[in-house]
N, C-alpha and C positions, 0 to 999 in steps of 0.2 A: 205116552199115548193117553188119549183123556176118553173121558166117556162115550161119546158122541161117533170116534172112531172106533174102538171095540165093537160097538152095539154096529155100525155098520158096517164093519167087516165082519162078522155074524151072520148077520141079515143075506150078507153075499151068498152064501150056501142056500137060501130059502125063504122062507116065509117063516115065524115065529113069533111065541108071546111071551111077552114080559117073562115070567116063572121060568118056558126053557131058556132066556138068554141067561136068567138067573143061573139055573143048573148047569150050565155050558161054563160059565164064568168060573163057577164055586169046582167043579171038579179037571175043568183041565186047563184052567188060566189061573193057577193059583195068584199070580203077580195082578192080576186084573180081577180079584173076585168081588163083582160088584153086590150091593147090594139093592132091593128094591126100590129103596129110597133114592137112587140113585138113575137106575134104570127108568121107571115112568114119568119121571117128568123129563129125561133127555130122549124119551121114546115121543113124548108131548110135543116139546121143541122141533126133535124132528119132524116132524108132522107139520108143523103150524110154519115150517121153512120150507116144506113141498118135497124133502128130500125120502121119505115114508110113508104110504099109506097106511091106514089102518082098517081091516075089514073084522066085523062081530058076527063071530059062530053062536048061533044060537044052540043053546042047550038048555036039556031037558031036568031039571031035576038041580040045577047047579047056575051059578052064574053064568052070564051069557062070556065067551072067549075072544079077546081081544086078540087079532094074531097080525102083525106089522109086515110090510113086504117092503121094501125098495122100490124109490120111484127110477124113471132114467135119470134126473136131474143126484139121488142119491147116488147111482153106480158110477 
């Protein structure tokens, strides 16, 4: 399985950002534990192939949060 399917079988349960698909990977896909370096630029890709959107929570005090959903063309 490569990057791109992980993160979008992930994404299938919800909406999510970068850090939790991180934490989902590292604690219960040990086989699959990606790392960030790996994760945003195939979160990028997806996006820029239509298969993810990406919507920015704005926050207060902290970076603003990037959180990716699935388009229909992704599910």
């Amino acid at each position: 399985m490569d990057t791109d399917q992980v993160i979008l079988g992930l994404l299938m349960s919800g909406p999510k950002s970068g850090y939790k698909i991180k934490n989902i990977t590292g604690k219960l896909m040990m086989a699959y534990n990606l790392s960030l370096n790996q994760i945003y630029p195939a979160l990028r890709k997806l996006e820029s192939t239509g298969l993810v959107q990406k919507d920015v929570v704005i926050q207060t005090g902290k970076p603003n949060l990037h959180v990716y959903s699935l388009t229909d063309g992704g599910r």
